[in-house]
C-alpha positions as CSV (number, residue, x, y, z in Angstrom):
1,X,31.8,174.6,117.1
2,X,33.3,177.9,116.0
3,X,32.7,179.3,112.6
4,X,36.7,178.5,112.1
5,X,36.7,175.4,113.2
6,X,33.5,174.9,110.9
7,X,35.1,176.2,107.7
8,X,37.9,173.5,108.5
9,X,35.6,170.5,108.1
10,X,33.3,172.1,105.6
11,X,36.7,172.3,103.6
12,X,37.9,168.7,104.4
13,X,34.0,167.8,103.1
14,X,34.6,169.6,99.6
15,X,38.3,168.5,99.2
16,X,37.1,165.5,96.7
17,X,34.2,167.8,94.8
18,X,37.2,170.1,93.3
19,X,37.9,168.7,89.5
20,X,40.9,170.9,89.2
21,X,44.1,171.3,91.7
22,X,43.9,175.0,91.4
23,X,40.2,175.3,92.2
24,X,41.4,173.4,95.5
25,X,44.1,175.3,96.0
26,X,42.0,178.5,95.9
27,X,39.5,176.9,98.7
28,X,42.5,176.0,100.6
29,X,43.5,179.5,100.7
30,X,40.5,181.1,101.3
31,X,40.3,178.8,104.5
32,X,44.0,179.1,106.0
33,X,43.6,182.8,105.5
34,X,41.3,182.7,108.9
35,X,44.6,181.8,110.4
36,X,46.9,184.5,108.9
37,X,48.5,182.8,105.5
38,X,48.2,184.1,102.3
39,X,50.2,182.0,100.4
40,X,51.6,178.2,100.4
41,X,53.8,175.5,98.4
42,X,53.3,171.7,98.3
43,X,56.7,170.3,97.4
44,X,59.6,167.8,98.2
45,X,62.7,168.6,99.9
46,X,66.1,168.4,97.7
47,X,68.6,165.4,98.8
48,X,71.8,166.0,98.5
49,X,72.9,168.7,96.2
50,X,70.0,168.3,94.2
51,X,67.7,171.5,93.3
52,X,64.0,171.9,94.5
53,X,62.4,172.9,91.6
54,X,61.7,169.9,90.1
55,X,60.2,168.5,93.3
56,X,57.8,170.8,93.4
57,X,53.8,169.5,93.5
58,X,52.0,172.5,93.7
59,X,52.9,176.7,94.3
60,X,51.1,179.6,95.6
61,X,54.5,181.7,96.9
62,X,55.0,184.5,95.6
63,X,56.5,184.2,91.8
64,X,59.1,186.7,92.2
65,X,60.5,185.2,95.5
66,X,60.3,181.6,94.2
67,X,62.1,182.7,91.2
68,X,64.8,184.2,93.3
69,X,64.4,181.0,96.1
70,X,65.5,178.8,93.1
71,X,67.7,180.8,91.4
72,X,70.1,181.3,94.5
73,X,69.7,178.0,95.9
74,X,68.3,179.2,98.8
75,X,66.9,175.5,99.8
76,X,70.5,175.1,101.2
77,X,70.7,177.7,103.6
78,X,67.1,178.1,104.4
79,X,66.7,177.9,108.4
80,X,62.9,176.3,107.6
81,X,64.0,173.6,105.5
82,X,67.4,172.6,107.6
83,X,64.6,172.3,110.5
84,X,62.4,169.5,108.5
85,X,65.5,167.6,107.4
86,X,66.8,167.5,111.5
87,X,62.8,167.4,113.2
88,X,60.4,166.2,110.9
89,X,57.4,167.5,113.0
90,X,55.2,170.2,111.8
91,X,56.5,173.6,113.4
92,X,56.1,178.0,113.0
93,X,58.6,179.4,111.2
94,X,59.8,181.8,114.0
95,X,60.2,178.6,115.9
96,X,62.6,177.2,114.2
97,X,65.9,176.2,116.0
98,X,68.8,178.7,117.0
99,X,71.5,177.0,115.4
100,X,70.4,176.7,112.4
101,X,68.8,180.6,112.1
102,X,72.7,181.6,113.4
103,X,73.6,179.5,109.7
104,X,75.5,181.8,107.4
105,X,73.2,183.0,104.7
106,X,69.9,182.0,106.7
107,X,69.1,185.3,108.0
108,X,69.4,186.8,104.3
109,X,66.9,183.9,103.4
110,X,64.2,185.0,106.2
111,X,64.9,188.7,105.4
112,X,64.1,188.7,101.7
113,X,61.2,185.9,102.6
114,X,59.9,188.8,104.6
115,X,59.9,191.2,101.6
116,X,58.4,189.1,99.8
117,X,55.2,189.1,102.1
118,X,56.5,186.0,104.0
119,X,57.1,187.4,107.6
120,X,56.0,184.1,109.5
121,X,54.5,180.4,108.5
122,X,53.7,177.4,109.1
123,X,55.4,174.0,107.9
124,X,53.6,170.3,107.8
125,X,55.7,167.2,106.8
126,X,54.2,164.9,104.5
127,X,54.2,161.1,103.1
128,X,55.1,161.6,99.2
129,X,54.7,158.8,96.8
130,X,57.5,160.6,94.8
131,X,60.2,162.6,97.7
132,X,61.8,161.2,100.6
133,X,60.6,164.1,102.2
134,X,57.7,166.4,101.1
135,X,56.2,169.6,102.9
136,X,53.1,172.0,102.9
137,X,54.4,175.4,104.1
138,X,52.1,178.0,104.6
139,X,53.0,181.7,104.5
140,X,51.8,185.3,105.3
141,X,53.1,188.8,106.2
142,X,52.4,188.6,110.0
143,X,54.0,186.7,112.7
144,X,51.4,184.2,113.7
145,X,50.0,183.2,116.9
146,X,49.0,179.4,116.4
147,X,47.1,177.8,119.3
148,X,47.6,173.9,119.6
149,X,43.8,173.8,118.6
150,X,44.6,175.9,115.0
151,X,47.7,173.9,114.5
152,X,45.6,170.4,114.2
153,X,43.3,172.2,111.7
154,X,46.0,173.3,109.2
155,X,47.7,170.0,109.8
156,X,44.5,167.9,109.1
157,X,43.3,170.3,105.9
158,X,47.3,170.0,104.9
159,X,47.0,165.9,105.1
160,X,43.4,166.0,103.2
161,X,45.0,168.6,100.5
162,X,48.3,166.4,99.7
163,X,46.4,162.9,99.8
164,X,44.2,164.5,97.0
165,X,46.9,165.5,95.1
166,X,48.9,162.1,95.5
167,X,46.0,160.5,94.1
168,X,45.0,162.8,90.4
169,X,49.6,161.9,90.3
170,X,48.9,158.6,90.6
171,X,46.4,158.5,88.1
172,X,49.6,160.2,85.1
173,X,51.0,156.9,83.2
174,X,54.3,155.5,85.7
175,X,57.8,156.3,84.5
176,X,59.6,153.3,82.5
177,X,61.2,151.2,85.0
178,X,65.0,150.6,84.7
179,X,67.3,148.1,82.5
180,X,69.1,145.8,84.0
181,X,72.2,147.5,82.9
182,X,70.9,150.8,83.9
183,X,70.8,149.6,87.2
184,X,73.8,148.5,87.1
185,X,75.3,152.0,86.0
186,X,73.2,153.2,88.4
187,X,74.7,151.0,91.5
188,X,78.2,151.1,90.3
189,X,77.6,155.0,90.0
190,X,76.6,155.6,93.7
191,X,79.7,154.1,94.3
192,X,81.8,156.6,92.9
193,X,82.9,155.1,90.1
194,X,83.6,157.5,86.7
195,X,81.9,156.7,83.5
196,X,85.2,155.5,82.6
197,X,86.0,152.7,85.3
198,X,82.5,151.4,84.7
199,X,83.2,151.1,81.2
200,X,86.0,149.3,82.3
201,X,84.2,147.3,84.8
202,X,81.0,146.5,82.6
203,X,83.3,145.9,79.5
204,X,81.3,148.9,77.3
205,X,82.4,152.4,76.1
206,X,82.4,155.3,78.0
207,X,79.8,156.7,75.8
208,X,77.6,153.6,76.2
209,X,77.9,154.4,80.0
210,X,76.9,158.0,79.5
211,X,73.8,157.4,77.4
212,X,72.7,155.2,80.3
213,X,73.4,157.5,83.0
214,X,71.2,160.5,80.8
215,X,68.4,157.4,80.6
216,X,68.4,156.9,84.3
217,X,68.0,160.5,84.7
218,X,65.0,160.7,82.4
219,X,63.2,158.1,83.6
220,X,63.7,158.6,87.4
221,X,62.8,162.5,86.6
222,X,66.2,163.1,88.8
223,X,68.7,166.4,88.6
224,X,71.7,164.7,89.4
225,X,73.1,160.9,90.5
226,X,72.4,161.5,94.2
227,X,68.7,162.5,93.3
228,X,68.4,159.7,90.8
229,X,69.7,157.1,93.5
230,X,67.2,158.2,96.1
231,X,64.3,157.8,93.6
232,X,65.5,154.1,92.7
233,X,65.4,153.2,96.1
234,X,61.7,154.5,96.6
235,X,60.6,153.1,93.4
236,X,62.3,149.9,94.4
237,X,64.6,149.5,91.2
238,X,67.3,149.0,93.4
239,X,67.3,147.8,96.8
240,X,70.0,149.2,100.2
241,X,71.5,145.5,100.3
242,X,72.6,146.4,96.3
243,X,74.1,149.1,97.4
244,X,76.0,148.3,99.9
245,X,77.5,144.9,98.1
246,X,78.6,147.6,95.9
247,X,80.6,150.2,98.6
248,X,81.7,146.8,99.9
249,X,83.0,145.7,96.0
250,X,85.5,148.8,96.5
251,X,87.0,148.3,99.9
């Protein structure tokens, strides 16, 4: 066994010994750094028009890029994460599809990643108790040359690292589940109802209706109603058949 390969499973071994996230974040680090990264985020993936910085777990990008990521919206035309939503495979940055570099705005994206020390990296899709779609993304300032061997490593130390994390979340006191007529806000919402026709349709004010949309919100943790509706469903405060009795209510 190589000394790399040895530091891998000597990591994996330790994962569970770290009290705090950061210290395993710091071990993480020092490990993947054998393979070129220097940085790396732990986050889910924004649906809809949502925004990614409340999805994120953990961060080690650089502040003033993440800052800037966020601020612009860069989620949105950011090559890397167009490539997770279409392939959800782990993949190199420098891999990632033609069609969607060639999207307007993604070459700005990789150009000021690059600035930012993030020339090339490394991108592992994983199960979230939280995001319909989480990732670890590794970054450094080099293009990388990832055998098949070295790609299993970082995917297995990425699995271990998350699966840790999932479990201290789990252990934070669960969000207050839904009212019944929050749910139905909620359902009549996603069907593109105002706040005024469900007043209408539920037979409350418009205000009532508004306080129960910012109350879904708050308790589903969720930037918008798009957001919100994908963490009912994963939660299982409402249910696809709901939903659809609902578009079918409207036809």
């Amino acid at each position: 066994m190589s000394a790399q390969d040895a530091a891998v499973f000597e990591f994996i071994e330790r994962v569970d010994a770290h009290v705090l996230i950061d210290d395993l974040l710091d071990d993480l680090l020092q490990v993947v750094a054998n393979f070129g990264f220097q940085h790396m985020i732990y986050t889910g993936l924004p649906a809809g028009d949502s925004s990614i910085a409340p999805l994120v777990k953990t961060n080690r990008f650089p502040q003033d890029w993440w800052d800037l990521y966020v601020e612009r919206d860069y989620a949105r035309t950011d090559a890397v994460c167009q490539q997770v939503f279409a392939k959800v495979e782990p993949f190199v940055w420098s891999d990632v599809d033609p069609g969607f570099s060639a999207m307007e705005g993604a070459a700005r994206v990789a150009g000021e990643a690059a600035e930012h020390g993030l020339v090339d990296g490394y991108v592992v899709p994983l199960f979230s108790r939280d995001e319909w779609l989480s990732v670890m993304s590794f970054g450094g300032p080099d293009k990388l040359m990832l055998s098949p061997r070295d790609r299993g490593a970082i995917n297995l130390m990425a699995i271990y690292t998350s699966s840790t994390i999932e479990r201290r979340q789990r252990k934070q006191p669960e969000r207050g589940r839904l009212t019944g007529r929050e749910r139905e806000v909620l359902l009549w919402t996603s069907a593109g109802k105002s706040c005024w026709e469900i007043s209408v349709i539920l037979n409350v004010s418009e205000q009532t209706v508004r306080f129960h949309t910012a109350q879904i919100r708050a308790k589903l943790n969720a930037s918008n109603t798009t957001h919100a509706v994908v963490r009912a469903l994963q939660h299982g405060e409402i249910t696809l058949g709901q939903l659809a009795d609902r578009l079918g209510d409207i036809r």
